[in-house]
C-alpha positions in Angstrom: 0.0 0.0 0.0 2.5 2.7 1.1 5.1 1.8 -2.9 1.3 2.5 -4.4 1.0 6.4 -2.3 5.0 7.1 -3.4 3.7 6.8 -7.0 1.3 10.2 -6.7 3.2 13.0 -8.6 4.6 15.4 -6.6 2.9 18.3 -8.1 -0.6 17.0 -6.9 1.0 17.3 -3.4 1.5 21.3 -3.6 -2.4 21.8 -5.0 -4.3 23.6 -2.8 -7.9 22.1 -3.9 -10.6 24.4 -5.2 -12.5 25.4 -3.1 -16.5 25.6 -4.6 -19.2 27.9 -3.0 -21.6 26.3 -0.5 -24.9 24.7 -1.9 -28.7 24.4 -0.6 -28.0 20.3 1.0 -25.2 21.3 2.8 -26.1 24.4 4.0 -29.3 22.9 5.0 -28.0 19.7 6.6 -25.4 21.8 8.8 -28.4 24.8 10.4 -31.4 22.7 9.9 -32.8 24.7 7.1 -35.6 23.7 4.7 -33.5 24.1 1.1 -36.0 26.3 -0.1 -35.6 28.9 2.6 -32.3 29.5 1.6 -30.7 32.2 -0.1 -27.7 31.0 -2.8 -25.7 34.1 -3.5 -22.1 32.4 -3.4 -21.7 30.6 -6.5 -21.9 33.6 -9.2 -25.3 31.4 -10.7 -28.1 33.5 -12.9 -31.1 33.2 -10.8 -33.0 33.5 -13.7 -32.2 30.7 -15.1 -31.9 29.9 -19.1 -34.5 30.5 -21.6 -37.5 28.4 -21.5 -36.5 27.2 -24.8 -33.5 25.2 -23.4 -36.3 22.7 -21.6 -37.9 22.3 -24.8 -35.0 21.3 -26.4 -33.5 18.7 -23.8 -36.9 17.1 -24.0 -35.9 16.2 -27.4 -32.2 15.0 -27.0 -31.3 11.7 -27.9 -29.6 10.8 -25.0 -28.1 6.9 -27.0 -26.3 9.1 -28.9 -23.1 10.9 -28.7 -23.2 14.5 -28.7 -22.8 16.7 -32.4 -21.5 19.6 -32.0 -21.4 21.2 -35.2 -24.8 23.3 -34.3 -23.4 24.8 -31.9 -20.2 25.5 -33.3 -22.4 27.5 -35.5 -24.7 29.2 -32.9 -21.5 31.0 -31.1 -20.0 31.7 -34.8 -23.2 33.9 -35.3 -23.4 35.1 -31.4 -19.7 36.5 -31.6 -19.1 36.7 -35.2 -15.9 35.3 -35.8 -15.9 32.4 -38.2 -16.2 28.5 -36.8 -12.4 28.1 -37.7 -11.9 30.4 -34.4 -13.9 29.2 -31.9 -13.7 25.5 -29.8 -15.8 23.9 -27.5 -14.9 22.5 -23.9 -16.9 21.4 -20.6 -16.9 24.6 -19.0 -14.6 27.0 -19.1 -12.2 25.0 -16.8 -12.3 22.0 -19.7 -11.1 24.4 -22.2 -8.0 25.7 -19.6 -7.2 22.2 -19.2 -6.8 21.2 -23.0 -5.1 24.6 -23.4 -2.5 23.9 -20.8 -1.9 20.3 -22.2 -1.0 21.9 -25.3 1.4 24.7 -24.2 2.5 24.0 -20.7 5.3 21.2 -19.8 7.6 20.7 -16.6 9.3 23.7 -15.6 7.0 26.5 -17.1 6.6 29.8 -15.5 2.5 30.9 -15.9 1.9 34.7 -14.7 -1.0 34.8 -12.9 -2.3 38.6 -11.1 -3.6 37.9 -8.0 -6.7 37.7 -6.0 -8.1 35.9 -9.2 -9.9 32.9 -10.1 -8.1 30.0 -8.2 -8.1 27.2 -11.3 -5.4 29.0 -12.7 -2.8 28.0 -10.1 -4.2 24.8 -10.3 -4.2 23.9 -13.7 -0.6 25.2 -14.0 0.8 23.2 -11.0 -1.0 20.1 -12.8 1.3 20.7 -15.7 4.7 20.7 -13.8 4.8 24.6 -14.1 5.4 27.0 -12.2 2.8 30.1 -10.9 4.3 33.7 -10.5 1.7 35.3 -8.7 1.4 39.5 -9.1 -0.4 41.4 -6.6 -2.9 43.5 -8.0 -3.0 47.4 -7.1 -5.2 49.6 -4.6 -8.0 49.6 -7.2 -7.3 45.8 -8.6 -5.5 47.0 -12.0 -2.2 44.5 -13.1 0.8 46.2 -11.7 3.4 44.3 -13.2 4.5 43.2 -17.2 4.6 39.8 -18.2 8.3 38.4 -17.2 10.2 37.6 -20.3 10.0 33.6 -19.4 6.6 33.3 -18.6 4.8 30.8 -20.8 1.3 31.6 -20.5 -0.5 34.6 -18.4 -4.1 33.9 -16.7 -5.8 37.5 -17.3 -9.7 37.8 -15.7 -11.8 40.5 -16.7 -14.5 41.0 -15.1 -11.8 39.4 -13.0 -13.1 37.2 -9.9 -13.7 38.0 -7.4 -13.2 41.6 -7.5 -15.5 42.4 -10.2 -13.0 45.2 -12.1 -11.8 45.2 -16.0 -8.8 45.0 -17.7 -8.9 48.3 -20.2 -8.2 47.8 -23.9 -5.0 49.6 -24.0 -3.5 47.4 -20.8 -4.4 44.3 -22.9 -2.6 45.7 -26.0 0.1 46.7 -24.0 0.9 43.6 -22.3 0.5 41.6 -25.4 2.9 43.4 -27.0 5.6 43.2 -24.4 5.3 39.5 -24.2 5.6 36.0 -26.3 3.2 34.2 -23.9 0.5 32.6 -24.7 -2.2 35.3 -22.9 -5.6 33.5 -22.0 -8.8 36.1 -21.1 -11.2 34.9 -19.1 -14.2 36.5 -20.0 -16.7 34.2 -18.3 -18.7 37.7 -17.1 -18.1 40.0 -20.2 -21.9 39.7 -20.8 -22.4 41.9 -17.5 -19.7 44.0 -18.7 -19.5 47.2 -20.8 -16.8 45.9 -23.1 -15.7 42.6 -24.1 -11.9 42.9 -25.4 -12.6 39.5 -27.8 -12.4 41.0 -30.8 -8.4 41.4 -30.3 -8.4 37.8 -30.8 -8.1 38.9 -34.8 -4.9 41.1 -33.7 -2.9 39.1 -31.6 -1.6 35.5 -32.4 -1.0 35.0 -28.6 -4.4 36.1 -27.4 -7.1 33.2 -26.3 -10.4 34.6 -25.1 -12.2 32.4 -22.9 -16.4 32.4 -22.4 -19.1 30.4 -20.9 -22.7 29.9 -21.1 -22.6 29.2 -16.8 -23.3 32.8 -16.4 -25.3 34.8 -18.2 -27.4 32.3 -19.7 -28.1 30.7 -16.8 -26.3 26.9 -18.2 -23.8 26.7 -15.0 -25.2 23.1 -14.8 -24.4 22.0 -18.2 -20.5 22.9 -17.9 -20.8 24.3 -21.3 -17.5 26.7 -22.1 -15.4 27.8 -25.1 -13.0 30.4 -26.7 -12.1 32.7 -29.2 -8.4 31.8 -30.4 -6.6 32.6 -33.9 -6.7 29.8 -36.0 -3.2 27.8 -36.1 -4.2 27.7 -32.5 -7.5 26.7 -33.0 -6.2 23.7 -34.9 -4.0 22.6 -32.3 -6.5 22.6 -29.8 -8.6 20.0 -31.9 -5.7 18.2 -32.1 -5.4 17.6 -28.2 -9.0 18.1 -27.2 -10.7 14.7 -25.8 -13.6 13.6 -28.3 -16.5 16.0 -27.9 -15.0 18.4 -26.7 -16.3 16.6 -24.0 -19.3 17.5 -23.7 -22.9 16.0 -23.5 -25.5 15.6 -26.1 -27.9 17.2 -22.9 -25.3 20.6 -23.0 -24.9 20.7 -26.6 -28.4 21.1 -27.3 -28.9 23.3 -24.2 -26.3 26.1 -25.6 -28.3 25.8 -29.0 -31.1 26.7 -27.3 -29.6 29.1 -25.4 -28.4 31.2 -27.9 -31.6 31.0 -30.1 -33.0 33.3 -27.8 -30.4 36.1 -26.9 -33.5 38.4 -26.0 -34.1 36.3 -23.0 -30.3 36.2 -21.9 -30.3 40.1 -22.6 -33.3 40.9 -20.4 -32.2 38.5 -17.7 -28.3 40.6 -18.0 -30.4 44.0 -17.0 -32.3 43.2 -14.3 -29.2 41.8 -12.6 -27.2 44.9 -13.8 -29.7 46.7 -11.9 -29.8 45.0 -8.9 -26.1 45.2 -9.2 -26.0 49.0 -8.6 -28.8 49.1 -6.2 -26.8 46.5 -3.7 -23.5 48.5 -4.7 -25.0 51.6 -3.1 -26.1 50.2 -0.1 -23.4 47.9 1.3 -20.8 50.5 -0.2 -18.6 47.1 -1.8 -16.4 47.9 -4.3 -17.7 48.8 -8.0 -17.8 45.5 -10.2 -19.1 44.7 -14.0 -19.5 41.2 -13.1 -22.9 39.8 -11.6 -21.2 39.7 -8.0 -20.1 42.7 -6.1 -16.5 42.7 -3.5 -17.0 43.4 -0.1 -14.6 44.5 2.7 -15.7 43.5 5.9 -13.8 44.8 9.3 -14.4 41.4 10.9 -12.6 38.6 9.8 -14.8 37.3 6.7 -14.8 34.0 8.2 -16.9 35.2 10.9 -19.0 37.4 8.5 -20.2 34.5 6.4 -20.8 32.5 9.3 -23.4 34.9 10.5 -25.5 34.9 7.0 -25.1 31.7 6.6 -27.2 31.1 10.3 -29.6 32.8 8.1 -30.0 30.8 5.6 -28.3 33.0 3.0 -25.0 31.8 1.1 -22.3 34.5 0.7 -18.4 33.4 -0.1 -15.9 33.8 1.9 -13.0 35.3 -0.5 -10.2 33.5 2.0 -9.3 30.7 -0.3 -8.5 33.3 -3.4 -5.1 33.9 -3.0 -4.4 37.4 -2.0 -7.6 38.2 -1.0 -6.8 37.9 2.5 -8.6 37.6 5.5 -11.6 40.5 5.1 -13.2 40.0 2.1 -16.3 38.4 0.8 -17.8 37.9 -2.3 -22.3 38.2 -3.0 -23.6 37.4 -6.3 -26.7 39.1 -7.0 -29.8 37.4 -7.2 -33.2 38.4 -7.8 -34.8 41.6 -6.1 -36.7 39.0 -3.3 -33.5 37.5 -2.8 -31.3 40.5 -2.6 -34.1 42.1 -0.1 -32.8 39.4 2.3 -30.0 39.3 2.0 -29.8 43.3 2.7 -31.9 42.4 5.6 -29.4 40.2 7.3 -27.0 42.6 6.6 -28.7 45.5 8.3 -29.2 43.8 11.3 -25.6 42.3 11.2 -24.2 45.6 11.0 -26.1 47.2 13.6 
């Protein structure tokens, strides 16, 4: 038993696991809650969920067969307009990282990584046998530093998670043209955003913009993700992506759907948008173009989230994000009922 535990890499000993938000069993289980009591505003989900048309159409899959993913390939051709030769498909966002990294990172990498930020990026590099060099972000969240000249690949977020800010046009152009590395954009909020920077893709041989249909249109259970990415790129990704893309027959047709019916995703966008400002004004959290808002709290966050979650409401606790530190939480923002509670709790918590 112990020659079978010395043959684990060594890499998977550094990882620091990812650490998901809280969900409606286990929050329930631990206070005694009835599920639908309680408030989920820790996992960056649309409340509204997708379009009624994405029902429709898993009612109709074929679930015998493996999955085609031509029709969707065309769907997000027409949704961002760049041809199908530019785009691929993954499960999620994090399935597209992964095939991205087998293809460009290898034992003794360097990955550039600005920090707080989304927390799959460390992982997925230290699962290659790289290396993270992790850049503190400034007083209002911007990228201080340039890429360093050996870096291999940089993990850029914008709206960047958690702390909800964006990464200007002329700061991506700038860094892309100081550097050789392979620059990845995670765009997985750009649809709560002002400006999506994706169309640089056509510019910049080293630029990979990432996107997901978890967010804005309400597919987070379908892990349905892909990117924009020049094309000899593009190709290689093919190359060393598992069959499918791997993805389902159920998720395929639920991103067809999806997209059929941007009206839906657009209206569900504003509402949030303006719940966004409302709860931005009152709990005074930092300003954010994603569909959470960043909070500082003066006691330790821990004990913050601790006392909503009493309440039945799910908030996360921004500790595991590396350099967030130890006073800062993160609320998604859900619907006005939901948002009315949550304010309530923190009224009387701050009292």
């Amino acid at each position: 038993m112990s020659s079978s535990r010395q043959k684990v890499r060594e890499s998977i000993k550094q990882l620091r696991p990812y650490v998901a938000g809280k969900g409606f069993t286990e929050i329930s289980r631990r206070y005694g809650l009835d599920p639908k009591e309680i408030v989920k505003l820790g996992s960056n989900e649309n409340p509204y969920g997708p379009s009624p048309q994405v029902k429709e159409a898993l009612q109709r899959i074929s679930p015998e067969r493996y999955p085609e993913p031509e029709e969707l390939s065309e769907a997000l051709a027409s949704y961002t307009g760049l041809p199908e030769e530019m785009i691929v498909i993954g499960a999620g966002m994090d399935g597209v990282m992964e095939t991205l990294t087998r293809i460009f990172l290898e034992a003794g990498d360097l990955t550039f990584i600005p920090t707080p930020t989304f927390s799959y990026y460390e992982i997925l590099t230290i699962l290659a046998g790289a290396r993270p060099l992790f850049s503190p972000r400034g007083l209002d969240f911007q990228i201080q530093d340039t890429i360093p000249k050996d870096v291999k690949m940089a993990f850029l977020c914008s709206p960047n998670n958690p702390t909800g800010n964006v990464l200007k046009e002329d700061e991506l152009c700038q860094l892309l043209e100081t550097t050789d590395a392979i620059v990845f954009l995670d765009e997985a909020y750009v649809e709560f955003a002002e400006q999506s920077l994706a169309e640089l893709v056509g510019r910049y041989e080293n630029l990979v913009v990432g996107r997901t249909l978890s967010k804005a249109f309400g597919l987070a259970g379908m892990r349905l993700g892909y990117a924009l990415m020049p094309q000899w790129m593009a190709q290689e990704y093919r190359r060393a992506a598992p069959p499918f893309f791997a993805i389902s027959c159920a998720s395929a047709a639920a991103g067809v759907a999806a997209l059929a019916d941007l009206d839906y995703m657009h209206k569900s966008v504003d509402k949030i948008r303006m719940e966004r400002e409302r709860l931005q004004k009152e709990i005074k959290s930092h300003p954010s173009q994603g569909n959470f808002l960043y909070l500082k709290t003066e006691e330790a966050s821990e004990t913050f989230v601790e006392r909503f979650l009493q309440r039945g409401i799910i908030i996360r606790d921004c500790r595991p994000f590396r350099g967030a530190g130890e006073h800062h939480v993160r609320v998604t923002v859900g619907t006005p009922a939901e948002n009315e509670q949550f304010l309530a709790a923190y009224r009387e918590i701050q009292r």
